[in-house]
N, C-alpha and C positions, 0 to 999 in steps of 0.2 A: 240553279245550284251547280258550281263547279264540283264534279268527280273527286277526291283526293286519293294518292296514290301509292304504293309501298314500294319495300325494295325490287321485288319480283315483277316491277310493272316496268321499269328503266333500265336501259343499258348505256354503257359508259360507249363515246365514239370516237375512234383515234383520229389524231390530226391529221392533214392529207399528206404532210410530209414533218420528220422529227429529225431535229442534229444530236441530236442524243447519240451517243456510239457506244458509250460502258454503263449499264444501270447502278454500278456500283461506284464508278471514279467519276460520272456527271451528274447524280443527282444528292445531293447534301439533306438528309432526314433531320439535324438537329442532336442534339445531346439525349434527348429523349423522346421516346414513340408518341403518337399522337394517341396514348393509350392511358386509362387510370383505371386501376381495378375497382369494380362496385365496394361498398362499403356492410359487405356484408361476410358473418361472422361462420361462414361454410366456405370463404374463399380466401381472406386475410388476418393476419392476428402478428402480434409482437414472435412471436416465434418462425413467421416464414416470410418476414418483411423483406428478408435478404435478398431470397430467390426473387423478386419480381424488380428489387432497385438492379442486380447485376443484369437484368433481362430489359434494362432501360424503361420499365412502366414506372409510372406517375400513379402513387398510392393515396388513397383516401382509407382510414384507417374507419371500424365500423364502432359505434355507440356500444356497443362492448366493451372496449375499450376505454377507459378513467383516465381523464386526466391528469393522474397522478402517476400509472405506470406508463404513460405515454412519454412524461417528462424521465420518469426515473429511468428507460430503455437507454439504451449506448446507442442512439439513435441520433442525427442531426433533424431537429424538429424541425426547424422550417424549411424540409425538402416536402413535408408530408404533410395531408389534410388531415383533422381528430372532427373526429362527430360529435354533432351534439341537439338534441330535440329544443321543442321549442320552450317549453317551460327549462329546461337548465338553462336555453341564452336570457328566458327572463330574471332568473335567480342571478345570474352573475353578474347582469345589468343592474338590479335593483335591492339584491340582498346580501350578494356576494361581492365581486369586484371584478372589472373589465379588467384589470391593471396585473389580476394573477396571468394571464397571457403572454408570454415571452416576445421579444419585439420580431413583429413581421411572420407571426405564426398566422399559418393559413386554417382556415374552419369551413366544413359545412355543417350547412342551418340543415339537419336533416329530418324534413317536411312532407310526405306526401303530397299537400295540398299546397303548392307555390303560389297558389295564386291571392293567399289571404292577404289582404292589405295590413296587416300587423308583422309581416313579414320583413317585407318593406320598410316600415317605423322604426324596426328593430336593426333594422340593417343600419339606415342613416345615424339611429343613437351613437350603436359601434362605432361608425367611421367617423363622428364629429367627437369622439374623447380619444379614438386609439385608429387614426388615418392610416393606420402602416399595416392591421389586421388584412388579411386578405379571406376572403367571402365567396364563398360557394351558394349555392343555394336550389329549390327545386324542389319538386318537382313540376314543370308547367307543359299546360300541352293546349295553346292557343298562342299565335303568334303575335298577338297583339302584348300578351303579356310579356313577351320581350321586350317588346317596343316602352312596354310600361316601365321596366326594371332598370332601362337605360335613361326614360325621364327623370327618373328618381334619383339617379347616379347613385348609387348604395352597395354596388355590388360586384362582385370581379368575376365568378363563373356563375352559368346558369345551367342548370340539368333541363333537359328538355324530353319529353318521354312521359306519357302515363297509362300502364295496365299490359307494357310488350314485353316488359322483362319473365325470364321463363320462372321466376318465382313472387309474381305477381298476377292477385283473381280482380285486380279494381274495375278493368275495363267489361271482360267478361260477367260479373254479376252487380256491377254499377253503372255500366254501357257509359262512362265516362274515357274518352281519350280523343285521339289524332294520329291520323295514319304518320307512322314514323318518319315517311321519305319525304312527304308533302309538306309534313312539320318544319323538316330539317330545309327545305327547299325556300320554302315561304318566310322561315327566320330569316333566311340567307339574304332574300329583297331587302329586308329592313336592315341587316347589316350593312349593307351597303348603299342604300339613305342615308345612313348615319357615319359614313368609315370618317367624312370632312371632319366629323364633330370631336374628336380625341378617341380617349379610351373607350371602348366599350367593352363590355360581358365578352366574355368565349362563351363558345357553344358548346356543351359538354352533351353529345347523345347517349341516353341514356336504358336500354331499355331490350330486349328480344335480339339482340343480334345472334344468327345462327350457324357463319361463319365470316371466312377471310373475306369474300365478295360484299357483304353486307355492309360491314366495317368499313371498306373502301369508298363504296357508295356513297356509304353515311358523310364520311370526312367530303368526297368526290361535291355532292349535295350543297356544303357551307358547313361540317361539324369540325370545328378545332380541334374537340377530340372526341373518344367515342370511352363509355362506361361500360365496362364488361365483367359480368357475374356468372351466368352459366359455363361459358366457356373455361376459364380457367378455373371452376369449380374442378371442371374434368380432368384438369392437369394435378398429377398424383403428390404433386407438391401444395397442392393447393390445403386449408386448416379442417377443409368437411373432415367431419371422423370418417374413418377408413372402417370398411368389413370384408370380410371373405366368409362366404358362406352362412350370415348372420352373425358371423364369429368378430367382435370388436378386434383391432389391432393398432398399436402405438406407429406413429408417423415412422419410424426406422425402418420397421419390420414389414410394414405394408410397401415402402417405396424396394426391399430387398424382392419382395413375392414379388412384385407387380414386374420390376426387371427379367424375371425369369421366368413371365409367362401367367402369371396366376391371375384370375378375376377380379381383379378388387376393386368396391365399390363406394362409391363418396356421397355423403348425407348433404343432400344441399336443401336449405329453407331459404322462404323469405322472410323477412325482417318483420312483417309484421304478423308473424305468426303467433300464437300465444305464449310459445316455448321462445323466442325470439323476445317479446315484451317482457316476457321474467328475468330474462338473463339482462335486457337492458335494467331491471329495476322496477318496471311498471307495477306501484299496487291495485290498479284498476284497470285490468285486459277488457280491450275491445273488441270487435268480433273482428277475424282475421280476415285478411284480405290477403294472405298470400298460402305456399304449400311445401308439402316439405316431402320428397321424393328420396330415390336411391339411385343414382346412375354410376355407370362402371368407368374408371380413370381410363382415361384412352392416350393419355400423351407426357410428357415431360416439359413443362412452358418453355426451356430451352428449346426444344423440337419447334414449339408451336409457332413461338418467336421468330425463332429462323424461315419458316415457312410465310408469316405475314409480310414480315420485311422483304422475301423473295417477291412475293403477288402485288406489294405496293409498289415497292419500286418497277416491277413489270407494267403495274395498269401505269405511274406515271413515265416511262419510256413513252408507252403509245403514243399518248396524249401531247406527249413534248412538255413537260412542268420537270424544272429539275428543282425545287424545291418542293417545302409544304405550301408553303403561301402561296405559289403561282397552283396549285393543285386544290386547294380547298374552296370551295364554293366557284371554284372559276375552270369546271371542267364539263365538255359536253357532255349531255344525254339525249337519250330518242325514248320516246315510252315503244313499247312493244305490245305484240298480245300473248297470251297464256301459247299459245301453239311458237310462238316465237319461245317463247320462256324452259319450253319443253324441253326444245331442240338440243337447248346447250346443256339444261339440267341434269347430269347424268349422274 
């Protein structure tokens, strides 16, 4: 039985020489961060869409959100993913209509369980009446199911991740998942068995990232991109409702405290919490699998942005990658021990 391994087990290993000279003027990041905010309704909503498209994130908008104010927002739809569970793609497939979908609108199937084979079915339907749909999907956490998702050709991202996100209980009281790094590593083989073959899935990680170093790894690993919910939960821009003191405050007045020093603390849930299933519409709540905390805003996503961008482009100097594609799944690592891991931990 092979070990599998997390982020805190691997460190990234600079090349023995780099012609890199500016991290800024030789390495080319792309129009947008290798980044997409979780789809969940404590981090994004029609009202703070703004701040994370001028901060270059790649938004997935959360099942909160209707299809009808998605369309009706002063928004260009197809920059942006709309959620949607399984029983609405079954309705629009089968009672409603593929065809109310704007052309080349992107979706995720948003699933817990990725790995149902009706998943899949549903995917193919879509793409043999409306091929221009673009397809998210997820959640899976066995590599093989990659591998499956690209026999099937049905699909364009795949979330990868089950029970690491910080408002997710699946793994912990269902002892279902895959160590996130070994996940993302092991995709990355099969990625590249299969790069001859055409298109396949990006690799969407999704799940527990704790910060800038994780995220790096993640992408460092084989992730195209990485899924992030807690973190810019923290960011005082982010849609958690805002508190001071127990005391509710409207998004103005809490980002005016927060500049000048004041506490102020952001409501983050997970999605499949019960308050989370009513607000999606559920008349029949499940038991929760996920939690709903109060943590204090610590940053401004400008700030935070700025700082990832700096630490990406630093770990790809090292390394010598002046792109994303020379850097994602094609960057060395050493696994290390916990006393290694110490050392730098600070």
């Amino acid at each position: 039985m092979n070990k599998k391994f997390d982020f805190n087990d691997v460190i990234l290993v600079p090349e023995v020489t780099t012609d890199i000279i500016s991290r800024y003027k030789d390495i080319d990041l792309g129009e947008n961060l290798p980044l997409f905010t979780a789809p969940m309704d404590s981090v994004i909503d029609l009202n703070n869409i703004d701040i994370f498209l001028k901060n270059k994130i790649n938004v997935v908008l959360p099942r909160t959100v209707s299809l009808g104010q998605f369309y009706h927002a002063n928004i260009n739809h197809i920059d942006h993913f709309i959620s949607f569970g399984l029983e609405e793609i079954r309705q629009l497939l089968r009672k409603t209509n593929i065809f109310v979908f704007k052309e080349n609108q992107k979706i995720l199937i948003d699933v817990a369980n990725g790995h149902m084979e009706e998943i899949a079915d549903l995917c193919q339907e879509i793409k043999k009446i409306r091929p221009d749909i673009i397809i998210m999907v997820g959640n899976i956490a066995n590599p093989k199911t990659y591998e499956y998702y690209i026999q099937k050709n049905c699909v364009d991202y795949i979330r990868v991740g089950i029970g690491n996100g910080g408002g997710c209980l699946t793994t912990k009281n269902a002892t279902i998942g895959y160590p996130m790094a070994s996940l993302i590593s092991e995709i990355n083989t099969i990625k590249i068995k299969y790069q001859y073959r055409g298109k396949i899935p990006y690799v969407v990680a999704d799940g527990g990232m704790k910060d800038y170093s994780d995220i790096i790894l993640a992408l460092a690993l084989g992730a195209d991109y990485v899924m992030v919910g807690s973190i810019f939960n923290k960011a005082i821009e982010s849609c958690g409702k805002n508190y001071l003191w127990k005391i509710g405050l409207n998004q103005k007045l809490a980002i005016k405290l927060f500049d000048i020093g004041f506490p102020i603390k952001k409501r983050f849930r997970g999605m499949s919490t019960k308050g989370a299933q009513k607000d999606m519409g559920k008349k029949i709540l499940k038991t929760s699998e996920g939690i709903v905390n109060y943590r204090k805003a610590e940053y401004h996503i400008r700030g935070w942005v700025e700082n990832f961008d700096h630490y990406l482009r630093s770990a790809m100097s090292y390394t010598n990658k002046r792109n994303l594609n020379e850097f994602i799944g094609r960057t060395k690592f050493e696994f290390i021990t916990k006393n290694a891991y110490d050392r730098f931990n600070k």
